[in-house]
N, C-alpha and C positions, 0 to 999 in steps of 0.2 A: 169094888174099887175100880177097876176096868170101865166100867159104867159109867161113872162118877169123872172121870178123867175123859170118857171120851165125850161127854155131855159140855164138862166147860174149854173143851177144842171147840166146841160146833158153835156153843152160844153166843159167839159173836155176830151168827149169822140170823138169830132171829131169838129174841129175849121172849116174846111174849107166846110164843107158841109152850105151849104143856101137852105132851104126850108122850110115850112112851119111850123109852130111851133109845131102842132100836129104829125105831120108825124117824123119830127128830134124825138121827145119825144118816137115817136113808135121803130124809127132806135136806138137809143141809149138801150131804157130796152130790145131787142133784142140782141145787141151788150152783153151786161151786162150778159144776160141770156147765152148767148153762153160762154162767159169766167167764170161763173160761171160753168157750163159744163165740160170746160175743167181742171177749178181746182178739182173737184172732180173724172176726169179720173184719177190722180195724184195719187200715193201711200202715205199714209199715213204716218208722220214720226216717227219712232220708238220710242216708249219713252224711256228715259233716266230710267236704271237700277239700282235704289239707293242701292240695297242691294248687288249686285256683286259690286259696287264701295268701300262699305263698308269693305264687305269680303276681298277684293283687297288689299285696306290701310292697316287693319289689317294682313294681314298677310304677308308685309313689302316689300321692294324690289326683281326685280326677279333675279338680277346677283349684290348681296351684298360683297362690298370690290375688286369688279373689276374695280374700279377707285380711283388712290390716292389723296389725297387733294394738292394741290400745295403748294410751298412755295411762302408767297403773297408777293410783293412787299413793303407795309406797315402794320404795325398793325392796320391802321385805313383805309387799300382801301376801305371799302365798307362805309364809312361817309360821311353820308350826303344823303344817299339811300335809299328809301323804299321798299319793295320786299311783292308781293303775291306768294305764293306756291298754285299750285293745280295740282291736278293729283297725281302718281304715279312715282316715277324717278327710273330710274333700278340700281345703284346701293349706294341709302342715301337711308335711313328712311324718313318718314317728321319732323320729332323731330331732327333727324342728321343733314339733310337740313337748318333747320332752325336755330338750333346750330352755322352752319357754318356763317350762314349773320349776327349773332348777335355778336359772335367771335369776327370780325372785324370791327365791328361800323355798319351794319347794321340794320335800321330797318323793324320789322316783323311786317304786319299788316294781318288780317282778310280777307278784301272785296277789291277788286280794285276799286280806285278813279282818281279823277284828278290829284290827288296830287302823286300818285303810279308810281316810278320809271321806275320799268319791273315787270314784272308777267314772274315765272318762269311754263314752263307748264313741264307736266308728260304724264303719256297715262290715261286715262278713266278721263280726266278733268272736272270740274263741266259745265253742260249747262248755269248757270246763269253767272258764273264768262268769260266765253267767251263771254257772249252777253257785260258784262261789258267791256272786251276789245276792242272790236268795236265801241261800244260807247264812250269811249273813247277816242279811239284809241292809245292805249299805244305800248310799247313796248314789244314783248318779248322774251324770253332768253329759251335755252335746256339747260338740266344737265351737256353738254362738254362748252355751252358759260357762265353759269354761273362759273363756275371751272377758265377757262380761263377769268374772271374780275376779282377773286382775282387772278388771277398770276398777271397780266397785268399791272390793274388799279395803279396810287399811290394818298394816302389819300389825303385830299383839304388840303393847305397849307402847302405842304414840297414839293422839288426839284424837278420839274417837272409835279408836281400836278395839279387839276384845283384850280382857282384860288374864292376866296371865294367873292360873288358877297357882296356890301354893307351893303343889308339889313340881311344878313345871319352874318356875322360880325355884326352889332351892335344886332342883338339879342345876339349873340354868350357873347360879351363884358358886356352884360346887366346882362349876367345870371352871368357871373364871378361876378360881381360887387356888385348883389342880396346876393350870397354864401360867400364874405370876409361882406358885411355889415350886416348881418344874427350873423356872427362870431363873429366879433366885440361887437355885443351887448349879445352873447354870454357872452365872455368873461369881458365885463362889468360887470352886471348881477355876476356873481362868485365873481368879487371884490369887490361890493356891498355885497353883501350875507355875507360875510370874513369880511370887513369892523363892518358890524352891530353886527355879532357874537362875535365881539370882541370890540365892545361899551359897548354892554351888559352884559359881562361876563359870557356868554351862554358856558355851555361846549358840543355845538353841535358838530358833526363828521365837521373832515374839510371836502371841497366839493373835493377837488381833489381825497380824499377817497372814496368817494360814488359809488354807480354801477349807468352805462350810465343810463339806465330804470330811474335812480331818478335825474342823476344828470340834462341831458336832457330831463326831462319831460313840454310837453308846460305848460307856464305859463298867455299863450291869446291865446284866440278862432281863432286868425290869423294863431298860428302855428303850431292847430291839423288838421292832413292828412288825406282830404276824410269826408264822411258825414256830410258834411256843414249844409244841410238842417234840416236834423234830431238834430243837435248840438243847431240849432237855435228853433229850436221847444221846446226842455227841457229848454232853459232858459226862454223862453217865458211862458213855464208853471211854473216855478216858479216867475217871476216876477208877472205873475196874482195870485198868488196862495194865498193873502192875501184877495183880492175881491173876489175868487172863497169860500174863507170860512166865509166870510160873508153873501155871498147870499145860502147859504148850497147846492154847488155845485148844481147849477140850471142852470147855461148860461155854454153854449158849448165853447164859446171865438172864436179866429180866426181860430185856428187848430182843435176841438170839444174833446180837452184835456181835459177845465178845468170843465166836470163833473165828471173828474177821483178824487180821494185822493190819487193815487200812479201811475208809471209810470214802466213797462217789457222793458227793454234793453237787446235784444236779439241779439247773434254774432258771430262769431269766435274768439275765445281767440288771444288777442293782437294789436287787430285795435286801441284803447283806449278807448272802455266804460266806464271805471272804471277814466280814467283820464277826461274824458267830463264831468264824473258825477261830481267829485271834482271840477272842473274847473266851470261850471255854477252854482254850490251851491255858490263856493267863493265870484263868480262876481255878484250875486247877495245878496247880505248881509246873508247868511245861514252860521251855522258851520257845517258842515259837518261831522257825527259820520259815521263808515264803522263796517260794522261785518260782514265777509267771513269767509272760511272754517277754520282759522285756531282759531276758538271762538267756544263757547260752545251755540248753535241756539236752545235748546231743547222747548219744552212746555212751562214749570214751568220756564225758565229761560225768555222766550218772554214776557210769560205774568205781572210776578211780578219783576222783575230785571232789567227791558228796559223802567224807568222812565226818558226818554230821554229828557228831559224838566229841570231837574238839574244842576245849574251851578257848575260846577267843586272849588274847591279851589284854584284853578292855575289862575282863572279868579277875586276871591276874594282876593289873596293877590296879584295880578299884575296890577289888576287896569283898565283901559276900554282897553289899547291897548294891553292885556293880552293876550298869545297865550297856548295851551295847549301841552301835550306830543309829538303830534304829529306837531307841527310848525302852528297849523290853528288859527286863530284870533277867540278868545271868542265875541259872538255876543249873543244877546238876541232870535235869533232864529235860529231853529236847523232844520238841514235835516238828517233823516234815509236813509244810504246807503248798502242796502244788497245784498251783492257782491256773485253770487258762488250759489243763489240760488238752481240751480240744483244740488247741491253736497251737499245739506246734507245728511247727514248718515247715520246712527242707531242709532249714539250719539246726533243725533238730534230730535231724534223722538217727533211726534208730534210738531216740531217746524212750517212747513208750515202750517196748520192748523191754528194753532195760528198765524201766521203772515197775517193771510186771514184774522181773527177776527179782529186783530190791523190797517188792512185798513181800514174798513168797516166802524170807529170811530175813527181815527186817525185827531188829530185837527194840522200835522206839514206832509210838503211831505216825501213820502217815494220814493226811486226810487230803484228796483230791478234789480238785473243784473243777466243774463244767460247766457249760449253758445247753447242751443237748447229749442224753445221755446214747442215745441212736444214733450219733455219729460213727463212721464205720470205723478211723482211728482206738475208740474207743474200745473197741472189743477185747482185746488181750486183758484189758482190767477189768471187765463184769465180771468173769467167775472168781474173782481174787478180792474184791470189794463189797461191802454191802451198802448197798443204793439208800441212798438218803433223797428224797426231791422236796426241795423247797419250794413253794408256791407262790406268786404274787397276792402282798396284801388286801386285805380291804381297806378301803377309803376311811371306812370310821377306825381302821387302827396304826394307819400314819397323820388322822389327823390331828392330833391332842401333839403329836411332835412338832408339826409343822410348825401350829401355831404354835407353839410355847418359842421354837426359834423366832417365828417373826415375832411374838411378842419380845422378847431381848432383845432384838434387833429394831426396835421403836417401828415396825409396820404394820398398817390398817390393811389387814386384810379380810375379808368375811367368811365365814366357813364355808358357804355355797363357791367361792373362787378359789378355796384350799381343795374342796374335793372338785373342782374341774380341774384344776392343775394335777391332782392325783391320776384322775381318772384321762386323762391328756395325756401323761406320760405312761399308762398302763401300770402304773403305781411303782414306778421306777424314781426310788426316795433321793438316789445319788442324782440322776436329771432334774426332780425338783429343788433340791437343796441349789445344783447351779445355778437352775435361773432366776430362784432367786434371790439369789445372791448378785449375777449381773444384773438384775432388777433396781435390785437397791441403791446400785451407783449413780440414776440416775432419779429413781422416786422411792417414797417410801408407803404409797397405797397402790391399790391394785381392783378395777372391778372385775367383773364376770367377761364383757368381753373380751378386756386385753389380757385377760388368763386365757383364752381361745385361742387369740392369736397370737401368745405368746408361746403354748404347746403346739398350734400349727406350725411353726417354726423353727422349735426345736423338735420338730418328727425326725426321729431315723428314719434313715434311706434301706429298705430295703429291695433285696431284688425279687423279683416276680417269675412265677416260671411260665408257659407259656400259655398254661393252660388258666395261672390266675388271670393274666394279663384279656387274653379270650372274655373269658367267663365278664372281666368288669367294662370293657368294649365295648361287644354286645349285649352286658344286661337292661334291662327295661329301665334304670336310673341313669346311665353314660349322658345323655343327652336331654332331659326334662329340661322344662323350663327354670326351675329351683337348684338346676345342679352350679354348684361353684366351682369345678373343675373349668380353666381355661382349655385355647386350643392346644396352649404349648404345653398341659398336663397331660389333657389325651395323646401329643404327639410326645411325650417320655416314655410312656407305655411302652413304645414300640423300640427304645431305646434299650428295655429290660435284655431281650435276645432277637437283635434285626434281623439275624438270617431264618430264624423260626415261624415268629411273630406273623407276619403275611402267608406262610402255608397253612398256619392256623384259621387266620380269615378266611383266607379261598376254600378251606374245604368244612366250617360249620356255618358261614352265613345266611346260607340258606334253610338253617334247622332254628331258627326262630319265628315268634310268634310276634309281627312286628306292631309297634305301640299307635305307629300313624293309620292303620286299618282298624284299631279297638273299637270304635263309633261307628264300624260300616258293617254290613250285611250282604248277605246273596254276591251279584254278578259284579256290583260293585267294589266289593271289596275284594274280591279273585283279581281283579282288572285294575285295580289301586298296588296290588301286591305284587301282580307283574309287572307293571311300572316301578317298582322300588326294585325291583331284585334286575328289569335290564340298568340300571341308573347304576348299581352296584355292580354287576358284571363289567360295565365299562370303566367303572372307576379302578378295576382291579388288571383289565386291559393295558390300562394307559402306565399301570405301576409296571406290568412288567416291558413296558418301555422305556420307561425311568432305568429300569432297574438293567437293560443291557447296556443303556449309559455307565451304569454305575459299575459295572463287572467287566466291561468291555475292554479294548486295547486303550481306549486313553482314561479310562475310569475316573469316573468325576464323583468323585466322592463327598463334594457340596451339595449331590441334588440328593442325599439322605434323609433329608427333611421333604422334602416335596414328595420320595417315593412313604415316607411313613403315615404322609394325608393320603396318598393314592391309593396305598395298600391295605390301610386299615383304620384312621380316623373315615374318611367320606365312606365307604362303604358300611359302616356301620352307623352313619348318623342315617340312611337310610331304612334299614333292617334291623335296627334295634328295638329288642324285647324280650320276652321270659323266653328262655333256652332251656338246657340242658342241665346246669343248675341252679334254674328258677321254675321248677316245676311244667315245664316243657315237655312236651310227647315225643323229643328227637334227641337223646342224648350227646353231649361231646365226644366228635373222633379225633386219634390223631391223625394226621396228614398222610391220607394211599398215594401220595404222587410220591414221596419217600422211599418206598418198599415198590412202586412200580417202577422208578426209576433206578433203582439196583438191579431187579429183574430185567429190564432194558438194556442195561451196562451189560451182565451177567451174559444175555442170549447173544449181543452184537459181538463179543470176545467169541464166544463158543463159532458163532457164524462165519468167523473168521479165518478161525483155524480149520472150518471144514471149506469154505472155496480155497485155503493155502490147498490143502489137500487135494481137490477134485480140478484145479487148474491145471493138471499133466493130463486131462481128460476135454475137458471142455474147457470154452473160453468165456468167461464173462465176470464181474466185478462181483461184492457181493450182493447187489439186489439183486440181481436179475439171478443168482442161485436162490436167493431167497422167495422169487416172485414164479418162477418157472420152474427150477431144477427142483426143490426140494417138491412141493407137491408132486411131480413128476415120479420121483424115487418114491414116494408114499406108497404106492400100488405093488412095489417090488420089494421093497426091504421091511415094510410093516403089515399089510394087508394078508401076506402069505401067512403068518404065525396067528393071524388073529380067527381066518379061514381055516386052515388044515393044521393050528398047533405044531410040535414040534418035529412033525416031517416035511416040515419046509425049513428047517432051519438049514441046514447044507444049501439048500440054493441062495438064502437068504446072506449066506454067509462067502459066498463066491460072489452073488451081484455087488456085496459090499465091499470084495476087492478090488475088484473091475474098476472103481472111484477110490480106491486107497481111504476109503473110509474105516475108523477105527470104531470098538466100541462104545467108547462116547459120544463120536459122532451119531450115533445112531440115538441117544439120550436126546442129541441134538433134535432131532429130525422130527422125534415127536412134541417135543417143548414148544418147537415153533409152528406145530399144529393149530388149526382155526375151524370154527363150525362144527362138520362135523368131524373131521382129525385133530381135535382139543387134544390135551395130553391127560386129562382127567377121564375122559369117555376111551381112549384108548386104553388107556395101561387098568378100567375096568373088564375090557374087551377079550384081552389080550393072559391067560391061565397064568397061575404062578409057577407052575412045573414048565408049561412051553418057557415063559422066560428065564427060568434056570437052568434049562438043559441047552439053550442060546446062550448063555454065559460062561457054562461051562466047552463046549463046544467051542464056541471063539477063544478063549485062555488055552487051550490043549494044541491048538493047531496055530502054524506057521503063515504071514500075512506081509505082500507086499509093501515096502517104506519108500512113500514116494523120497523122500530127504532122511539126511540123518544131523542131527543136533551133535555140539560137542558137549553137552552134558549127558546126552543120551549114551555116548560113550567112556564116560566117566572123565572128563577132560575139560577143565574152566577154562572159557573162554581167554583168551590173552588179550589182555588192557593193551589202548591203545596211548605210546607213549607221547607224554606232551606236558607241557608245563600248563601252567595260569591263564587263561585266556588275555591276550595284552589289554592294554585301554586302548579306546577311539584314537585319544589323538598321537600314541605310538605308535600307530600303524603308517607303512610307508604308501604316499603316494603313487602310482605306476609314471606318471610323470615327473617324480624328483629322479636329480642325476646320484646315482650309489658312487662317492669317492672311494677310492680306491687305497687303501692304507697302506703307508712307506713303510718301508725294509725299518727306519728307527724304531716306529710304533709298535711293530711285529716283533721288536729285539726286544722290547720295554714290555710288552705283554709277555712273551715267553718268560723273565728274569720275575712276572709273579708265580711262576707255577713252583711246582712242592720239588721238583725234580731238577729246576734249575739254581736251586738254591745250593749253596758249597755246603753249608751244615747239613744237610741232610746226605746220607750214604746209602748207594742202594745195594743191597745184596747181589754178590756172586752168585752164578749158575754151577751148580752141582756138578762135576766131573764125573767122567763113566768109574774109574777109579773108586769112586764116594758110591756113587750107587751101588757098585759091585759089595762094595763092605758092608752098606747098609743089609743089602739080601742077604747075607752070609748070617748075617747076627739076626738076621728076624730068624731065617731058617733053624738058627741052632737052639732059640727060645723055644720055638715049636715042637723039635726033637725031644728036647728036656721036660718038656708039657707032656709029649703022649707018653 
């Protein structure tokens, strides 16, 4: 059987041989071993270069704007498509590439699949994404065939189109039918709402008034977008949350929630935390109390005012189906909803603290909300919480909302402009619902580009720290032909933090790899690249000229804008290209003029206090100790210890009083070392026992003071007495005449003092008599004491 088994290993390598079993076994791991052989004669294959591929993408196409876009056949030729981008195309961007299929009803995915239309390639294409291709074997397209299918193609289902196969149509029909029957109950729902408001004699807002955010807010776990799983998890900890407080949160439950008493809902602002919170308090029997930033979270307000357990009077004269202020149905149990937690205050102070304590013993859930769970505030409530993180949706699962709203709201919108508007706001549903909604005040369609720019416009403003601000400056995009960033965009950058911002420039400008040298070679391009980097050096010259305008005594703080071209737009439209993080061989630093100029600060203080000191000696200001003396004293109070160790400390330690040098000073002495008396090559030099037994030595023995300080003697200084400093113009002239003030004026001032006044009485002075008594009675207290 051994035989037999090892006969049909081998027979792959040669069917028609017949001989012995052993011998074929010997012919074949020969065979094997020779082609093993010959694959390693083979050159090796180059591995794929991630960081030139990097560098490449980032610094955008190489012949940008030398191809126009077609005029396409239909607004929707690319439906029904799905499209991989990779590589480099000579003249889009990947961002404009991508732009383009989406334009048209294209979809843009990620990774090629089965299901992947064509894959558009580039030059420097990924190695995985071709091996996808082959396995696949898909189709695919250059930057002139892809161009030429939007002229070409026409969309599925108009005049000469392809034609839309069954199953694509009844999804197609499904979805319609999902979006009017969504709507429907839409608009049920409103006349309900309308209907009850006006049974009841409720003077609510009518609903046609409301903003979308409330008007469309879900009212079932069906119709919140994205984090199903997480949605399901907080209602489940409230459903248990009556068991979990009877066994004093002891059992973990299904999800190991329920040893929590509170729940961290962490996220990007607008996915719906705040509405799942509501929503799963509702549906499970809770009333739901909310206190965000626009409430008073302080200490004294957590602790003694947040008796949350109080039925309102709204619940006492309405009776059980009672609802309160805010439309919630009064229930016998309540849920704490603290919204915004990372945004308390100052006005809050001390409120997280206290809200740590109020978990810790809190007999009702509490469920926290934030938009960064790493915020340092934060901390007191990680170990007392269990973290929940909500995610931003995907585009295919706000969109069947979106449009079901704009369908009720009579607008022609197209799904390719519902997921640019998703995909625009980072799928921030409350952002989209605003605009559009101010949308609609003025139109009721919408294409692909004025969703662009209508998301460019509502961008949040964030701030940049100095290292994003750097990084997008000088990256290989800042300045291309294609970039739509103005001057006055590049000059905001510097607006992120002005006084950082240009130390940043000045000390990684020259660690890029600049984009106007990419076409040159050899001498040329060293000598192109020195030209760029003096053009830059000057330009950073002239900022800090600006800039002692700008800090100086009359400080013009107009030329802010001029010094933010000087300092860091011009010198980087120079030297812009892949860095530090675009695949660059010279990583980003922070700014050494920082950390050298404290050490500056640091030695010139030190240097100060040793010429205060050695000026009962010699005469000179502090350079000239700095430039003559202190090398001078090098030979005598450092050279001895590093030569003969610690049998030179006694003279080391007498030549240092001779100049009322202390032992700091002597720290001093080497610090400001240069060449070869660095303080690094010294204090190697220089034994650890010799400089120990110098430390202990000077601490045990007595030392010349040239001066003495009054806190040296334990003695604060005495303030010097004075009032306010006057204003300019109550100051007296030297040539106004001082009148001289009448005996009346002097009567009329005295008659305000305390003491000229009749009602007031001033105490008698104690008589020797009175004093005499007084010691009689203390003394006899004392007697009766001991």
């Amino acid at each position: 059987m051994k035989r037999k088994n090892i006969i049909a290993i081998s027979s792959d390598e040669d069917e028609s041989i017949v001989s012995p079993p052993p011998k074929k076994v010997a012919k074949s791991a020969a065979a094997a071993k020779g082609k093993a052989k010959e694959d390693n004669t083979k050159p090796p294959a180059k591995p794929f270069n991630w960081a030139a591929a990097k560098a490449a993408k980032a610094a955008g196409p190489s012949a940008p704007g030398s191809k126009q876009v077609p005029e396409p056949k239909s607004s929707n030729c690319l439906e029904g498509l799905a499209f991989v981008f990779t590589g480099e195309l000579s003249s889009f961007s990947r961002d404009e590439a991508i732009d383009l299929a989406k334009r048209f009803g294209g979809r843009v995915v990620g990774q090629p699949s089965s299901k992947t239309s064509f894959v558009v390639l580039g030059d420097n294409a990924g190695p995985s994404k071709l091996n996808a291709i082959k396995k696949h074997k898909l189709k695919t397209l250059s930057e002139d065939e892809f161009l030429n299918l939007i002229a070409t193609r026409q969309g599925p289902g108009g005049p000469g189109g392809e034609k839309l196969d069954e199953k694509t149509k009844k999804k197609m029909a499904k979805e319609q039918e999902t979006i009017k029957e969504a709507a429907k109950e839409l608009e049920r729902r409103e006349k309900q709402a309308s209907k009850d408001a006006g049974d009841s004699g409720s003077s609510k807002t009518d609903v046609s008034n409301q903003l979308w955010t409330t008007r469309y807010a879900p009212q079932s776990l069906k119709e919140i977008c994205g984090n199903k799983g997480q949605v399901e998890k907080l209602q489940q900890w409230l459903h248990d949350w009556s068991d979990s407080l009877k066994c004093g949160f002891k059992r973990p439950g299904k999800n190991a929630m329920n040893v929590y008493r509170a729940v961290m809902i962490t996220g990007p602002p607008g996915i719906g935390k705040t509405t799942s919170a509501h929503l799963c308090a509702k549906l499970e029997g809770f009333t739901p109390i909310e206190l965000n930033a626009s409430d008073a979270r302080s200490k004294k307000l957590v602790e003694s005012g947040m008796n949350i357990n109080n039925l309102s009077l709204d619940g006492w004269m309405g009776g059980n189906n009672a609802t309160n202020a805010a439309g919630v149905r009064i229930t016998d149990k309540t849920c704490l909803i603290m919204d915004e937690v990372d945004g308390m205050s100052a006005g809050d102070r001390g409120g997280v603290g206290a809200l740590n304590a109020l978990i810790k013993k809190t007999k009702i859930p509490i469920i926290c909300i934030a938009n960064d769970r790493g915020a340092q505030k934060l901390k007191p409530l990680i170990a007392n919480t269990f973290g929940m993180t909500f995610r931003r949706p995907e585009a295919q699962a706000v969109r069947s909302r979106i449009m079901t709203i704009a369908y009720k709201e009579k607008m022609k919108i197209p799904a390719n402009v519902v997921d640019q508007l998703i995909s625009g706001s980072q799928s921030d549903i409350r952002q989209v619902l605003n605009m559009l909604s101010t949308w609609r005040l003025s139109s009721s369609s919408m294409d692909f580009d004025e969703a662009k720019n209508l998301t460019k416009i509502n961008e949040k403003y964030t701030i940049l720290t100095p290292f994003d601000v750097t990084n997008k400056i000088l990256g290989p995009h800042a300045f291309g032909p294609n970039v739509r960033e103005t001057l006055s965009d590049k000059m905001e950058l510097y607006f992120h933090d002005h006084s950082f911002v240009p130390l940043f420039i000045q000390e990684n400008y020259l660690k890029t790899q600049p984009v106007k040298v990419r076409n040159l070679e050899g001498p040329p391009k060293m000598l192109k690249q020195l030209e760029l980097m003096d053009q830059a050096a000057s330009s950073i010259s002239d900022a800090d000229l600006v800039d002692a305008l700008i800090h100086g005594p009359e400080q013009h703080w107009s030329l802010m804008p001029l010094h933010a071209v000087c300092s860091m737009v011009r010198p980087a439209s120079f030297l812009f290209g892949p860095g530090g993080g675009y695949g660059g061989q010279n990583p980003m630093t922070f700014p050494q003029w920082l950390g050298q100029n404290s050490k500056q600060n640091k030695l010139n203080r030190q240097l100060g206090d040793v010429q205060v000191r050695m000026r009962l000696k010699v005469s000179g200001d502090k350079h000239e100790i700095r430039q003559s003396y202190i090398p001078a004293l090098f030979p005598h109070v450092v050279k001895p210890l590093i030569d003969r160790g610690a049998a030179a400390v006694d003279d080391v330690i007498e030549r240092m009083d001779e100049y009322y040098l202390s032992r700091e000073d002597w720290d001093t002495v080497i610090e400001l070392g240069v060449d070869a008396q660095k303080d690094d090559i010294v204090n190697k030099l220089i034994k650890t026992a010799t400089k120990t037994s110098f430390t202990k030595k000077y601490n045990s023995t007595d030392h010349p003071i040239p001066f003495h300080k009054a806190t040296d003697l334990g003695k604060a200084p005495k303030k010097l007495a004075g009032g306010p400093a006057p204003d300019i113009e109550d100051v007296f002239d030297l040539d106004d005449e001082v009148v001289d003030v009448s005996d009346d004026e002097k009567k009329v001032k005295n008659e305000d003092e305390v003491t000229a006044d009749k009602l007031f009485r001033a105490s008698k002075p104690k008589t020797q008599s009175q004093k005499a008594k007084i010691g009689a009675v203390k003394g006899k207290k004392i007697q009766n004491f001991m």
